[in-house]
C-alpha positions as CSV (number, residue, x, y, z in Angstrom):
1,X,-3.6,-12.1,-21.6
2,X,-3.6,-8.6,-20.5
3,X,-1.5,-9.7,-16.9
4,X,-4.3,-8.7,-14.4
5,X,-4.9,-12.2,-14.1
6,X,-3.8,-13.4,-11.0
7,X,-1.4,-16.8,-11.7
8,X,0.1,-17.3,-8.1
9,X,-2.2,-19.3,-6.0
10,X,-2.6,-18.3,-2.5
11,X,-1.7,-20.9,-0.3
12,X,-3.2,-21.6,3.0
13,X,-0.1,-20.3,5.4
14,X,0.0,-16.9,3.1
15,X,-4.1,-16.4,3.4
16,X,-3.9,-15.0,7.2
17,X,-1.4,-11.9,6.1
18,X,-3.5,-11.6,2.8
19,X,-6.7,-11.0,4.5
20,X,-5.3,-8.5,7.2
21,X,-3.9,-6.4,4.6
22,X,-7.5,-6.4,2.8
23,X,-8.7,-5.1,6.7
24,X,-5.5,-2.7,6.9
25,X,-6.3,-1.6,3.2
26,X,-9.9,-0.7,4.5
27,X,-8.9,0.9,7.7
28,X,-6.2,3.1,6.2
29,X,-6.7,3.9,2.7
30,X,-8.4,7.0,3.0
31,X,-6.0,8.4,5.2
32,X,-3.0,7.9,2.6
33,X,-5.6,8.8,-0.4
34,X,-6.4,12.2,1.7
35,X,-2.6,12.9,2.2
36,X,-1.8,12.2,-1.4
37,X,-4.5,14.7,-2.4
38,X,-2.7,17.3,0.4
39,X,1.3,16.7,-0.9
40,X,0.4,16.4,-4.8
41,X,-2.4,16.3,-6.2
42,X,-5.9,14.6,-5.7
43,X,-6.0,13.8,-9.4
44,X,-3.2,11.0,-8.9
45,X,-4.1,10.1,-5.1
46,X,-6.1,7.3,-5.4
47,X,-3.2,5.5,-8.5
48,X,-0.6,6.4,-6.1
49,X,-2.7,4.9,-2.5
50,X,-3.2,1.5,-4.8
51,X,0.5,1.6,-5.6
52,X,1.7,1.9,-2.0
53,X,-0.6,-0.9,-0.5
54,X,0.5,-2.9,-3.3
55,X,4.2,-2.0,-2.6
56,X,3.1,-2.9,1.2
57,X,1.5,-6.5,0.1
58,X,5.2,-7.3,-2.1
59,X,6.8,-6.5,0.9
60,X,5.0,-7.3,3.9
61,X,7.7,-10.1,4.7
62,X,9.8,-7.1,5.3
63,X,7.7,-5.8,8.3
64,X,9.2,-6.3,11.4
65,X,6.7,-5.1,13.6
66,X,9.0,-2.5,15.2
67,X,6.3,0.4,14.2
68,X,2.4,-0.3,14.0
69,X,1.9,-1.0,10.1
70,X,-0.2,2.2,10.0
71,X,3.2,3.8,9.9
72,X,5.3,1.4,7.8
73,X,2.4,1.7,5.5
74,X,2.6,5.7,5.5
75,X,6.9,5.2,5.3
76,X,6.2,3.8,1.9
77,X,3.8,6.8,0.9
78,X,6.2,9.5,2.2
79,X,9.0,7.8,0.0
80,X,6.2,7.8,-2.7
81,X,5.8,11.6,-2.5
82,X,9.8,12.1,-2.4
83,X,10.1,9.6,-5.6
84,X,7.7,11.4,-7.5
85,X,9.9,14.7,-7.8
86,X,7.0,17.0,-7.0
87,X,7.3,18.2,-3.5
């Protein structure tokens, strides 16, 4: 099994916050692909917008609504661009 098979079930309580990060993933990904392309290079944008909505969805207990997500999500892509030692 190659590991892209998805082996957690989603349980009722958890479906809510799954399906409002699919509507946030629609809503914002271009904006963090388009900035990816600005800061480093288009070539990697769209790996490195999957990993940050994917780093938002492991850690979206960790929200605490203190900032719109919009900029929580674009937190974790700035500290994307600063880990990836090319700016």
């Amino acid at each position: 099994m190659s590991g892209a098979h998805d082996t957690n079930p989603v349980y009722p309580d958890k479906q809510e916050s799954i399906t409002n990060l699919e509507s946030t993933y629609e809503l914002y990904r271009q904006r963090i692909c388009k900035y990816f392309s600005l800061k480093l290079n288009p070539m990697v944008a769209d790996d490195l917008t999957q990993q940050v909505f994917l780093k938002a969805a492991e850690n979206l207990h960790r929200f605490q609504g203190k900032s719109n997500l919009f900029s929580w999500i674009f937190k974790i892509a700035q500290n994307t661009v600063k880990g990836s030692g090319r700016t």
